[in-house]
C-alpha positions as CSV (number, residue, x, y, z in Angstrom):
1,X,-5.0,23.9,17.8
2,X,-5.3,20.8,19.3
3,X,-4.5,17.4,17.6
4,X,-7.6,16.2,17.9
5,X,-8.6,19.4,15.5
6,X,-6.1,19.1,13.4
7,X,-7.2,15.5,12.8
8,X,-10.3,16.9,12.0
9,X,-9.3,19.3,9.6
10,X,-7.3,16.6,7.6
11,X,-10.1,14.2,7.4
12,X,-11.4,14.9,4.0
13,X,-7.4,14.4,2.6
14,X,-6.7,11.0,5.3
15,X,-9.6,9.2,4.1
16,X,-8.5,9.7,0.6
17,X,-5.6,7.5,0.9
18,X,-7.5,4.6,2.9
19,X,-9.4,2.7,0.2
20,X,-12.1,1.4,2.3
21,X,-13.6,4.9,1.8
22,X,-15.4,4.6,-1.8
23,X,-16.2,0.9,-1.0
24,X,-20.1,1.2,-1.3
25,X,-22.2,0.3,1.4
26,X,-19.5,1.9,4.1
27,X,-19.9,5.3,5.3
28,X,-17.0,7.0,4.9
29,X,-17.4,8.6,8.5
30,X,-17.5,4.9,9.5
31,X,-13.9,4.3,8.0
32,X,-12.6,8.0,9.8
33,X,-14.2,7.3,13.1
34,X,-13.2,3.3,13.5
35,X,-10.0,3.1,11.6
36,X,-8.3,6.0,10.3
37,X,-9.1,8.4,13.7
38,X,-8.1,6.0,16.6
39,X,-5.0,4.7,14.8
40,X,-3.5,8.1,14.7
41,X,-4.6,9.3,18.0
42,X,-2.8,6.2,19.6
43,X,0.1,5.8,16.9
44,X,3.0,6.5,19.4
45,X,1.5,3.7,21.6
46,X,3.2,1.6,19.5
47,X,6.8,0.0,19.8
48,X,8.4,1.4,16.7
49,X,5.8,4.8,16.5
50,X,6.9,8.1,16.9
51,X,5.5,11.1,16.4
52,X,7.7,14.5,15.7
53,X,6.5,18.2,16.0
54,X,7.1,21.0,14.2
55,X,6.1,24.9,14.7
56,X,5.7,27.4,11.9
57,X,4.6,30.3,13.7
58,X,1.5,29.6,15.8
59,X,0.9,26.4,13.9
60,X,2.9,22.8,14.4
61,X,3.0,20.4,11.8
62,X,2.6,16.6,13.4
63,X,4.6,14.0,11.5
64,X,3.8,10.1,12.6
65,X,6.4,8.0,11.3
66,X,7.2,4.2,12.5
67,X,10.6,2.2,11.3
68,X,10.0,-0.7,9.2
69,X,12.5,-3.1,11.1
70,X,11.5,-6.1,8.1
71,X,13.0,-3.5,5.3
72,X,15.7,-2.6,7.6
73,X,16.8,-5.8,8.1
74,X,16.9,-6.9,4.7
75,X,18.3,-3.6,3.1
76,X,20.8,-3.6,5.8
77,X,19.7,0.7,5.7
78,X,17.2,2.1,8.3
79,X,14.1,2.5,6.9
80,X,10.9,4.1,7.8
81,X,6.9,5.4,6.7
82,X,5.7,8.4,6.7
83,X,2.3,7.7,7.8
84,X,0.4,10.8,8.3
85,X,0.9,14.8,8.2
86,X,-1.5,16.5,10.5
87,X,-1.8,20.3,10.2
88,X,-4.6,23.3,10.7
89,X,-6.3,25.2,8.4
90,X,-4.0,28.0,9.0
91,X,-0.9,26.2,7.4
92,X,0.3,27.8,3.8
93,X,2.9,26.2,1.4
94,X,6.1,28.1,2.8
95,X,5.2,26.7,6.1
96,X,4.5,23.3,5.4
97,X,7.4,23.1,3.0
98,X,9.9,24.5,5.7
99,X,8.3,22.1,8.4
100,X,8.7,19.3,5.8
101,X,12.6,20.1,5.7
102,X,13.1,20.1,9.1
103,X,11.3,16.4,9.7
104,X,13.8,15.3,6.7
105,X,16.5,17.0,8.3
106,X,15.3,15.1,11.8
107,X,15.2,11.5,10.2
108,X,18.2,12.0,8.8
109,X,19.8,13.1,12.5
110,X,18.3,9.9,13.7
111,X,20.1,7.7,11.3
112,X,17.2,7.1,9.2
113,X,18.4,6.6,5.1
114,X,14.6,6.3,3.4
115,X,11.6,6.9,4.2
116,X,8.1,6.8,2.5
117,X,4.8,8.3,2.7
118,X,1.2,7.2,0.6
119,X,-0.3,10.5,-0.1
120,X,-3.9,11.1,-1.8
121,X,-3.9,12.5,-4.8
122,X,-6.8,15.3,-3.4
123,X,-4.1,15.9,-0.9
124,X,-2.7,18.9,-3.5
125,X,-1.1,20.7,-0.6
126,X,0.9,18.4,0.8
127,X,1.7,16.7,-2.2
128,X,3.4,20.2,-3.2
129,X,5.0,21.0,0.0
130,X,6.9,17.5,0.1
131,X,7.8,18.4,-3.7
132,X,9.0,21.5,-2.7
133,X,11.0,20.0,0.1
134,X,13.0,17.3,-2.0
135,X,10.7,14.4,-1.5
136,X,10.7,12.5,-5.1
137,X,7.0,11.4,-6.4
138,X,8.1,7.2,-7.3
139,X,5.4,5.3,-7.9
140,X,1.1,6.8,-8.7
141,X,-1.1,3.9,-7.6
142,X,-4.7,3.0,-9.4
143,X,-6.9,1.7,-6.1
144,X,-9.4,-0.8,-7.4
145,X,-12.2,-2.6,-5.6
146,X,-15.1,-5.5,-6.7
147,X,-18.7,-6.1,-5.2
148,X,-17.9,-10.0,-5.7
149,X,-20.9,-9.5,-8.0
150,X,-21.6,-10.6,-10.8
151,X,-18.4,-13.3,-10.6
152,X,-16.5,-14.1,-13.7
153,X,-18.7,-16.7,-15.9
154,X,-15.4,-18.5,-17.0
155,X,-13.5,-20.8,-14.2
156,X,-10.2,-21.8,-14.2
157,X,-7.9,-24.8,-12.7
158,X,-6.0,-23.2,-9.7
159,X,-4.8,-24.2,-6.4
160,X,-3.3,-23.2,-3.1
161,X,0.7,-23.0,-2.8
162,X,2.1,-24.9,0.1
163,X,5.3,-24.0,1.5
164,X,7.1,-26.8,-0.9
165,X,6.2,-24.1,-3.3
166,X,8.1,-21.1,-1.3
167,X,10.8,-20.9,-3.5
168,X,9.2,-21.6,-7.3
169,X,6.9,-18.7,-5.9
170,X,10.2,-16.6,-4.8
171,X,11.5,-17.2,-8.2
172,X,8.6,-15.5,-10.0
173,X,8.7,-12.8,-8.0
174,X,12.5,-12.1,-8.2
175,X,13.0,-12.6,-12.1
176,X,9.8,-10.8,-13.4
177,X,10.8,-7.2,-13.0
178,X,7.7,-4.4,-12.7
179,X,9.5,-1.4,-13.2
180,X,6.6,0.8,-12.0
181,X,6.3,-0.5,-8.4
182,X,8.1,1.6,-5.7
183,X,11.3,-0.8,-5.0
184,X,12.2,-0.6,-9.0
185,X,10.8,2.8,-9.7
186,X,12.9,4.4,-6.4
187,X,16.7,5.2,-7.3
188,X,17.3,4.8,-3.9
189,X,17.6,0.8,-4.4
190,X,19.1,-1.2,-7.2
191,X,16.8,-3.1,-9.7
192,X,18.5,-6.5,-8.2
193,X,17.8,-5.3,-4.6
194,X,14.4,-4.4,-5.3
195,X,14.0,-8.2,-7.5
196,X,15.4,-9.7,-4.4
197,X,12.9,-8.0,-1.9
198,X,10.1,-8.6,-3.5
199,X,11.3,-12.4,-3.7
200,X,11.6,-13.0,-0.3
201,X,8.6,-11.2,-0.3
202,X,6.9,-13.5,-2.0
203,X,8.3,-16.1,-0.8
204,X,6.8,-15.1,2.9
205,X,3.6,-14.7,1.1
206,X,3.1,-18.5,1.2
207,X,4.8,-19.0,4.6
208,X,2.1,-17.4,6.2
209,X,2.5,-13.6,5.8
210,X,-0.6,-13.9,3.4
211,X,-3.9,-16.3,4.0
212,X,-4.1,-18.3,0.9
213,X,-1.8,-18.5,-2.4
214,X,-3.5,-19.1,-5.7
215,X,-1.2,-20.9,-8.3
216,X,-2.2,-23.0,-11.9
217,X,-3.3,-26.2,-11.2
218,X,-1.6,-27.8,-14.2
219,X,1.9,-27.0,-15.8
220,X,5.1,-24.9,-14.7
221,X,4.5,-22.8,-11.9
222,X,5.4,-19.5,-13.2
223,X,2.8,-17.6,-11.6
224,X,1.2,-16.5,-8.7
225,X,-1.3,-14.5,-6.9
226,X,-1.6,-13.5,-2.8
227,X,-4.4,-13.1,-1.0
228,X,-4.9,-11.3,2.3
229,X,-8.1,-11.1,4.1
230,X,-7.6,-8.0,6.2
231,X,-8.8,-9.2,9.2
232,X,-8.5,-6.6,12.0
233,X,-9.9,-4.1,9.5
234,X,-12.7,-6.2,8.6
235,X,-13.6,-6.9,12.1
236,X,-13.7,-3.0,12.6
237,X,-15.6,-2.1,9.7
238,X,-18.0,-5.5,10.3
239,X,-17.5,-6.5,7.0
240,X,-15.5,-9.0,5.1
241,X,-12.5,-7.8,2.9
242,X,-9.7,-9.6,0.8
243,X,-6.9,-7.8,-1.0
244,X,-4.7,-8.8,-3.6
245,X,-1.4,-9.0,-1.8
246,X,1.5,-9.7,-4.1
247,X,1.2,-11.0,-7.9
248,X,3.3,-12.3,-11.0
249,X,3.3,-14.1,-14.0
250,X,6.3,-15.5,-15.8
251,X,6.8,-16.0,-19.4
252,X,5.7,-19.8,-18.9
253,X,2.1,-18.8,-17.9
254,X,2.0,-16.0,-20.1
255,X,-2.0,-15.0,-19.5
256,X,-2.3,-16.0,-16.3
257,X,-3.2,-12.9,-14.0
258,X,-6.9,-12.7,-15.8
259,X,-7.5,-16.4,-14.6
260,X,-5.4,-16.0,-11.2
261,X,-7.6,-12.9,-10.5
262,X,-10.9,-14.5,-11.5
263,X,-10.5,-17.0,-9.1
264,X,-10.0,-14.8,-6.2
265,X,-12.6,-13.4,-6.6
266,X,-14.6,-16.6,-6.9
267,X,-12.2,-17.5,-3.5
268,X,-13.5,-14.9,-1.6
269,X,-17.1,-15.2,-2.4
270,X,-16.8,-18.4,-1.6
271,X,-15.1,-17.4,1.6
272,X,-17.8,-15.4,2.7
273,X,-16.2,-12.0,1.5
274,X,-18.4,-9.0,0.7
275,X,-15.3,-6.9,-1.4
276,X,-12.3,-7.5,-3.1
277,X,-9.5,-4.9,-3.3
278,X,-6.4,-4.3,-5.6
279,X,-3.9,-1.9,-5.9
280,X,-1.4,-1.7,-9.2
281,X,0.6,1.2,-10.6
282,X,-1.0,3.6,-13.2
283,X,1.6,2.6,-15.9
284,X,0.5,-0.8,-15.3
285,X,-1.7,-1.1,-18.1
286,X,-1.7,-5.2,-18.6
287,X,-3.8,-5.0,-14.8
288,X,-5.4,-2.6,-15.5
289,X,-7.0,-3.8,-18.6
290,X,-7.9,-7.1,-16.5
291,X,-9.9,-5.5,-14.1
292,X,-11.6,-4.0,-16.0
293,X,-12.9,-6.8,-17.8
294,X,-13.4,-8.5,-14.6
295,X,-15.8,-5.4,-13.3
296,X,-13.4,-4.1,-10.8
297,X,-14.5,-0.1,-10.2
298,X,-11.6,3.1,-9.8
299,X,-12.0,3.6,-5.9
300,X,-9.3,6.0,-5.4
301,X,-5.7,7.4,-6.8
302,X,-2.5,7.8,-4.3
303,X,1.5,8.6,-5.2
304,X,3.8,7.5,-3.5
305,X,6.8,9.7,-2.7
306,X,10.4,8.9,-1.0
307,X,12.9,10.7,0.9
308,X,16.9,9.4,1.2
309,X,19.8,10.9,3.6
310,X,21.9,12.6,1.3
């Protein structure tokens, strides 16, 4: 079978894991045809994209993996992504499970200490296989998305970071601990590794690595909220997107991610946006319970799992 085919036969679980696929108003063939296939068919033409193949029988498994250098870097560990499994019909759960072990056993001949894949919780089969293989389930992700309509009646007094703000906005970040995301909820890093990350994280957030950061206007600055607009994919899909980035609220603005959220939506309405997405753990139920209230809709559910040389 040809990868092409076996693209094909995968669609139903890849668009699964690519929220833009319950987003109303977009076809979900749109998001397959202009997104998820051509990124996959030219992955490997990519600096940094591989692709690794493995046969059970008459089948091959196709793994596409690309090293994060950023994570490396920082973690001082060679890390990579998972980012797709592409595989016929024909594959069965030994198979896939013993094509699993070999790709781990492959990263790990390549130096590689961690890697992680996004899988769809539809994606039953592969969820299992990886399972089965020793690939550790750390972190189930709610995928949440807003019209921009109706917009929150209540407004609130907010403004954009600047870079003075880098480190007050690093500090948030680093000393207000989620334990559900995938840097705490992984045993492969320390809980002051994965506070550190996800303050320099932040901290890049209002550098430029996101479009606009949305702080209180008045008070301590104990929380924030990072907004990327998700321009190629927009482009792609001809329609405007934003996404909350990165997000957190210190004991000082206790409260604060209901206004903070309100606003962006407001922010990209304003901007010209037509959706707004968010992504937060399933244990998180504080965010949860926000967007709710704030009319955000259950687009899709994905798990995160992790491998680590042993």
């Amino acid at each position: 079978m040809q990868f092409a085919e076996q693209l094909a036969a995968r669609r139903p679980a890849l668009l699964a894991a690519v929220p833009y696929a319950a987003l109303p108003g977009i076809a979900p063939e749109a998001v397959f045809e202009q997104l998820v296939w051509p990124r996959l068919q030219e992955f490997t033409r990519q600096a940094g994209h591989f692709h690794w193949v493995e046969g059970v029988g008459e089948q091959q498994v196709v793994f596409l993996y690309r090293h994060l250098p950023w994570d490396t870097t920082f973690f001082g560990q060679a890390m990579a992504r998972l980012q797709a499994v592409v595989f016929g019909p024909a594959v069965r759960l030994p198979e896939l499970t013993a094509a699993i072990h070999q790709f781990s056993r492959h990263l790990a001949a390549t130096g590689q200490q961690h890697c992680y894949c996004e899988v769809a919780a539809p994606d039953a089969l592969l969820l299992t296989a990886l399972g089965r293989a020793g690939w550790a389930t750390v972190e189930t992700r709610l995928h949440y998305y807003h019209t921009l309509q109706p917009l929150p009646a209540t407004r609130y007094p907010v403004r954009r970071a600047t870079a003075k703000d880098a480190e007050a906005v690093r500090r948030v970040a680093a000393t207000n601990r989620n334990p559900a995301d995938r840097f705490h909820a992984d045993p492969f890093f320390s809980p002051e590794q994965g506070d550190a990350f996800l303050g320099e994280y932040a901290a890049a957030t209002v550098r430029g690595y996101a479009d606009v950061v949305l702080v209180p206007q008045h008070g301590p600055l104990d929380s924030f909220l990072a907004i990327g607009y998700l321009a190629a994919d927009a482009r792609l899909l001809g329609c405007p997107l934003g996404r909350v980035v990165l997000t957190a609220v210190g004991a000082q603005n206790q409260g604060w991610h209901r206004p903070l959220l309100a606003e962006t939506l407001w922010h990209l309405q304003q901007t010209g946006g037509r959706y707004a997405l968010l992504t937060t753990q399933a244990a998180n139920r504080a965010v949860i319970h926000n967007c709710e209230v704030l009319g955000f809709r259950l687009g899709g559910l994905t798990h995160i799992v992790s491998w680590q040389a042993r």
